[in-house]
GULO-557887 format. One record per residue (C-alpha): x, y, z; residue in one letter. Coordinates in steps of 0.02 Angstrom, whole numbers, padded with zeros to 5 digits, always signed. Example, Ala and Ser with C-alpha at 12.3 -4.5 7.8 and 13.67 -1.06 7.14 Angstrom:
BEGIN
+00615-00225+00390A
+00684-00053+00357S
//
This chain:
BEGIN
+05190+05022+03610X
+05139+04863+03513X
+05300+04852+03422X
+05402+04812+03577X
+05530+04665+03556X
+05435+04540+03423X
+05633+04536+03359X
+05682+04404+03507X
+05575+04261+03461X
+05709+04203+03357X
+05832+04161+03501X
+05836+03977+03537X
+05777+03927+03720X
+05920+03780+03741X
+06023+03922+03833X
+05933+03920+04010X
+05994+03820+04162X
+05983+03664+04235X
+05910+03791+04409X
+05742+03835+04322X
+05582+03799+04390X
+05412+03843+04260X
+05268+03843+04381X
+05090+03902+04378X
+04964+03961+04508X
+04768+03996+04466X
+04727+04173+04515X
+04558+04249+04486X
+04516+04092+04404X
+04660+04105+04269X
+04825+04005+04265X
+04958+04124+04268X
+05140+04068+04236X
+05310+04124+04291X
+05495+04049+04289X
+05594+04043+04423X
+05791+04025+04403X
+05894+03959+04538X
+06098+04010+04569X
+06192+03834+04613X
+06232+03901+04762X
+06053+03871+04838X
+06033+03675+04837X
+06193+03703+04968X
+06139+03841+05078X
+06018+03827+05202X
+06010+04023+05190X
+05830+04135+05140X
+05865+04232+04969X
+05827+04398+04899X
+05691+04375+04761X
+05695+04494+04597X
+05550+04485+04486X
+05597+04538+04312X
+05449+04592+04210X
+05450+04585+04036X
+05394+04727+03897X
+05208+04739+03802X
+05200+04594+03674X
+05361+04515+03730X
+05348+04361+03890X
+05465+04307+04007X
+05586+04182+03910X
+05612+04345+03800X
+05663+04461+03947X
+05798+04332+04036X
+05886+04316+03864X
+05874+04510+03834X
+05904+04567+04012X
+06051+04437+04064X
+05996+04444+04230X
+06044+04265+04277X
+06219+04292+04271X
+06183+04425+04403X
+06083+04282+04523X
+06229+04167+04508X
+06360+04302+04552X
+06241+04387+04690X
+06149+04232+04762X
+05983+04295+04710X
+05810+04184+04646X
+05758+04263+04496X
+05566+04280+04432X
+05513+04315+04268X
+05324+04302+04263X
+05219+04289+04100X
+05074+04436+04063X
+04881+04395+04003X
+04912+04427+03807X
+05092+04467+03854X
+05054+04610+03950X
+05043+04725+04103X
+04889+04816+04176X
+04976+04988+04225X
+04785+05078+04177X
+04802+05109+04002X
+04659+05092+03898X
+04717+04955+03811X
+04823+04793+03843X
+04794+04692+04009X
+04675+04743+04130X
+04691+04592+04235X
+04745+04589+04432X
+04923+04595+04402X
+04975+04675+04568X
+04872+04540+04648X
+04976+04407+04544X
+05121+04484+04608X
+05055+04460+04795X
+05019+04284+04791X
+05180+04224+04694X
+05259+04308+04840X
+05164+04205+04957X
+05192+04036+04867X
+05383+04087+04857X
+05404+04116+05048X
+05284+03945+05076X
+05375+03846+04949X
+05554+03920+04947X
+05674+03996+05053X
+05641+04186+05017X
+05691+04312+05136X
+05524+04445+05142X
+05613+04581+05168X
+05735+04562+05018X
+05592+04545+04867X
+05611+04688+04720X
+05548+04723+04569X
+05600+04781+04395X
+05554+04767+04226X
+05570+04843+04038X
+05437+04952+03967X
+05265+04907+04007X
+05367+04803+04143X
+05442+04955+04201X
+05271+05042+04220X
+05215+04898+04330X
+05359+04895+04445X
+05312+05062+04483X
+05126+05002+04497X
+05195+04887+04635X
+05280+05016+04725X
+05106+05124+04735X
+05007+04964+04791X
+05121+04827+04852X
+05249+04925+04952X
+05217+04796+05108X
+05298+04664+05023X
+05422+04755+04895X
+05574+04835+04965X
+05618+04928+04801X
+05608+04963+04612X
+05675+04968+04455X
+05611+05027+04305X
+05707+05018+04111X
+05625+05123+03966X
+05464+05144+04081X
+05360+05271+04184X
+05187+05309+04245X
+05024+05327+04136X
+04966+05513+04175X
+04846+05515+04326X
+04915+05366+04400X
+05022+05465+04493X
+04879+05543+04590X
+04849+05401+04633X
+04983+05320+04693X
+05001+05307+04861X
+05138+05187+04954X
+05109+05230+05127X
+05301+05258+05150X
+05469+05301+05068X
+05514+05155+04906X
+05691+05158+04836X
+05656+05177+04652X
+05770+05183+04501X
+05756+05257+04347X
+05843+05210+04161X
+05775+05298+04016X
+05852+05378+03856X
+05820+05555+03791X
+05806+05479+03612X
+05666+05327+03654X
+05547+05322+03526X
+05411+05202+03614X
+05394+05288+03771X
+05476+05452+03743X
+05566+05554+03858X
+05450+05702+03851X
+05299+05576+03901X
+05147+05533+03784X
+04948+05586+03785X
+04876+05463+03879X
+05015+05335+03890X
+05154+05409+03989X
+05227+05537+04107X
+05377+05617+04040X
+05500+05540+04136X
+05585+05683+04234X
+05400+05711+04309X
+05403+05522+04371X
+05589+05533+04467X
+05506+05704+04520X
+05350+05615+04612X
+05487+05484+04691X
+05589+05626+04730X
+05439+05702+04848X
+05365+05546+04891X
+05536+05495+04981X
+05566+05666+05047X
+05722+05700+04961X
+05825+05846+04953X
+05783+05908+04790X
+05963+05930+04741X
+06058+05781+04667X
+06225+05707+04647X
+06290+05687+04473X
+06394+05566+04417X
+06444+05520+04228X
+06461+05348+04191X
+06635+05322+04096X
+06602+05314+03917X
+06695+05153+03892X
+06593+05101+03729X
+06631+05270+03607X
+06534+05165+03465X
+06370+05156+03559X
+06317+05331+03516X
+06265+05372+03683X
+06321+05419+03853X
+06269+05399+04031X
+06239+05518+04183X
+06180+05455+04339X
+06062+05582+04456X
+06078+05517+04644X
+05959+05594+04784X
+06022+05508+04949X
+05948+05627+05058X
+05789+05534+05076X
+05669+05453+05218X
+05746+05309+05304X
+05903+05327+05203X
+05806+05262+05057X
+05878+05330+04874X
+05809+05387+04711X
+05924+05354+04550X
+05890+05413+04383X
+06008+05354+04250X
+05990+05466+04094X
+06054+05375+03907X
+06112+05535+03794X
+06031+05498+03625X
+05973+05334+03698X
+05838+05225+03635X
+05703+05104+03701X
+05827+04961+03753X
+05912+04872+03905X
+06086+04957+03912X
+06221+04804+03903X
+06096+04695+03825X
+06184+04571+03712X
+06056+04619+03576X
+06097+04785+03494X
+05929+04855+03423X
+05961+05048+03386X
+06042+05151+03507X
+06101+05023+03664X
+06193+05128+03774X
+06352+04969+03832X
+06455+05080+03964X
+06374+04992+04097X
+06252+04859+04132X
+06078+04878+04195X
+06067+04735+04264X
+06200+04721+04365X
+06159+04916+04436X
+05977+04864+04476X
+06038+04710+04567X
+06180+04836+04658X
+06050+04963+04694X
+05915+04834+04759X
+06052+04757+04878X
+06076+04918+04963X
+05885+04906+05042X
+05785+04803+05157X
+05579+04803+05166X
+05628+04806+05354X
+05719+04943+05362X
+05595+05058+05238X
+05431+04997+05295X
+05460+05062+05484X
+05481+05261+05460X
+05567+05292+05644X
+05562+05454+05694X
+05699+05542+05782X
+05689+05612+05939X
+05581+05777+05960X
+05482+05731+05820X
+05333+05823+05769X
+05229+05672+05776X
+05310+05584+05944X
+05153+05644+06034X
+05022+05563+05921X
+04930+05425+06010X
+04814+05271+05962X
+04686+05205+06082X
+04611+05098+06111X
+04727+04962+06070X
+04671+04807+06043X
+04498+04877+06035X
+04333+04818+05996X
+04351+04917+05819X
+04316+05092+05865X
+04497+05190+05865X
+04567+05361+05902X
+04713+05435+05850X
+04757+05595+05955X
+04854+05718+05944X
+04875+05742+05775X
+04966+05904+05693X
+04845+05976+05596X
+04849+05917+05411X
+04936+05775+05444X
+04918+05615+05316X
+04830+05476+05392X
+04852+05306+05267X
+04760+05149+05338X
+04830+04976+05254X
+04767+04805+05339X
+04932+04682+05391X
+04906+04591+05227X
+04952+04758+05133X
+04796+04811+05068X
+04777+05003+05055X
+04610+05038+05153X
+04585+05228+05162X
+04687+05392+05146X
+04619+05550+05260X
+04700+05713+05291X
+04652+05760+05484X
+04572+05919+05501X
+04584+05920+05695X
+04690+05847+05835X
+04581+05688+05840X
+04531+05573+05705X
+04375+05418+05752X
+04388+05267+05636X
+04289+05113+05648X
+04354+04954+05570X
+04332+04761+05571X
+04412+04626+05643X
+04580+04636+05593X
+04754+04678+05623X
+04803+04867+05545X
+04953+04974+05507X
+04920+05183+05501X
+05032+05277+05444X
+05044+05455+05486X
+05128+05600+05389X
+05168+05789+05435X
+05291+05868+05316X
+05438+05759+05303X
+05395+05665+05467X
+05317+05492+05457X
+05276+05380+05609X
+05161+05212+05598X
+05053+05111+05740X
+04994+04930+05729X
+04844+04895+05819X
+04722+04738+05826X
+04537+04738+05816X
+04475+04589+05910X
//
């Protein structure tokens, strides 16, 4: 992992924008940095815009990951802000044993609360992506920041082992997938310790969105036959709220950004990932995810909450045996998971305002109550 993109030092900085902002807020007591870039079009709008956070790889930083990545051209074609924050040592913490182990995820939250303070972001339009260990921590997000991030993207990344048992977003998160069968960093088959193998990752999407486990194939058109690699794309649209897995599989590709201007091995160039990530992202909305209607006759229709407001002592009723209870407080923070082993489930809590979120089967219904 510690040989990931030292090659893009070289590339002179003069490139970037007039629209760039480099900013800093102090979180946990550290200055943490990121770079916002701006499309012209939003000095004349008076419009909110999607955010994308683009996370850069172990050892590399932010300047490196807009050149390699190219994702401003995308914000000036698709009226998008774009983010590319800067790691502690130049990287991630995803729970490996080694690298960052600062609060990233909390980072993440309170750049997202500066941004919609400062600028005109719309909340429900904020995504993540990111290459390598960037990858692994957009997925990170999606297991402990799905409140405020409407969907992922992850490049030549995946999940450390374990952390998958752990994940748990409290709803259905659009993810995407690129990896190549041939990576040598974070290989396709996974890694001891480091790394699921990556159809075991789009598998625990897969389930964790309530797919149908059958997906649509579609090859990309092998328009560059000097690359040395081609491109498949595995669709499962029959998901929760009409949210989507993708999982684009590189044939023989390696650990790069496929269309990257920067040709380091195997670059698969028959499409670009950034401009799929930004068409993917665009299809989903944090409001339309993060409230998992129900249609009518569902299982869980009958399930009750009561008192509500209350003085903190709260009953859900009702309940289908089994059924998934996740408790997350209104500023997104994952309080408790319980599996109910009778109709009725007691919970005291604090003053607050709460969101649970109940699961049975493929079912998933939510309540917001207030303790006063």
């Amino acid at each position: 992992m510690r040989k990931y993109m030292l090659f893009i030092c070289l590339l002179p900085l003069s490139v970037f924008a007039q629209n760039t902002l480099m900013e800093s807020i102090m979180h946990d007591g550290k200055q943490r940095d990121y770079t916002l870039y701006f499309p012209a079009s939003y000095a004349q709008s008076s419009e909110d815009y999607a955010l994308v956070f683009n996370f850069h790889g172990f050892t590399s930083n932010g300047a490196q990951q807009r050149l390699y990545s190219e994702m401003d051209k995308v914000a000036d074609t698709a009226q998008v802000i774009m983010c590319y924050p800067e790691g502690i040592d130049n990287a991630w913490n995803v729970g490996w044993n080694f690298g960052s182990m600062e609060d990233d995820v909390g980072f993440t939250s309170a750049m997202i609360d500066k941004f919609l303070s400062d600028h005109r972001v719309d909340p429900n339009k904020v995504y993540a992506c990111g290459m390598s260990n960037g990858g692994f921590f957009s997925y990170k997000l999606a297991c402990e920041l799905s409140s405020k991030i409407a969907a992922v993207a992850s490049v030549t990344g995946s999940i450390v082992p374990g952390q998958d048992e752990q994940c748990m977003p409290g709803k259905a998160v659009p993810t995407l997938e690129i990896h190549g069968t041939a990576d040598p960093i974070v290989p396709y088959d996974g890694s001891t310790g480091v790394a699921m193998p990556i159809e075991d990752v789009v598998a625990f999407w897969v389930e964790n969105n309530g797919c149908a486990s059958n997906a649509e194939l579609v090859d990309i058109p092998n328009t560059s036959t000097t690359d040395a690699s081609t491109a498949q794309v595995q669709i499962y649209n029959d998901c929760t709220n009409e949210t989507e897995v993708h999982f684009i599989r590189i044939e023989d590709g390696g650990h790069t950004w496929p269309g990257a201007p920067i040709v380091i091995g195997v670059t698969n160039q028959d499409f670009h990932a950034s401009q799929y990530i930004w068409e993917f992202f665009s299809k989903f909305s944090l409001s339309e995810t993060v409230s998992n209607v129900q249609e009518p006759g569902s299982v869980l229709d009958a399930v009750t909450l009561y008192p509500n407001p209350s003085n903190g002592n709260i009953t859900l009723s009702n309940l289908p045996v089994k059924s998934e209870i996740e408790l997350f407080h209104m500023d997104g923070r994952f309080i408790l998971n319980r599996t109910s082993a009778s109709p009725e489930e007691s919970f005291i809590l604090n003053r607050g305002v709460y969101i649970f979120r109940v699961r049975h089967n493929k079912a998933t219904n939510q309540f917001f109550t207030i303790v006063e």
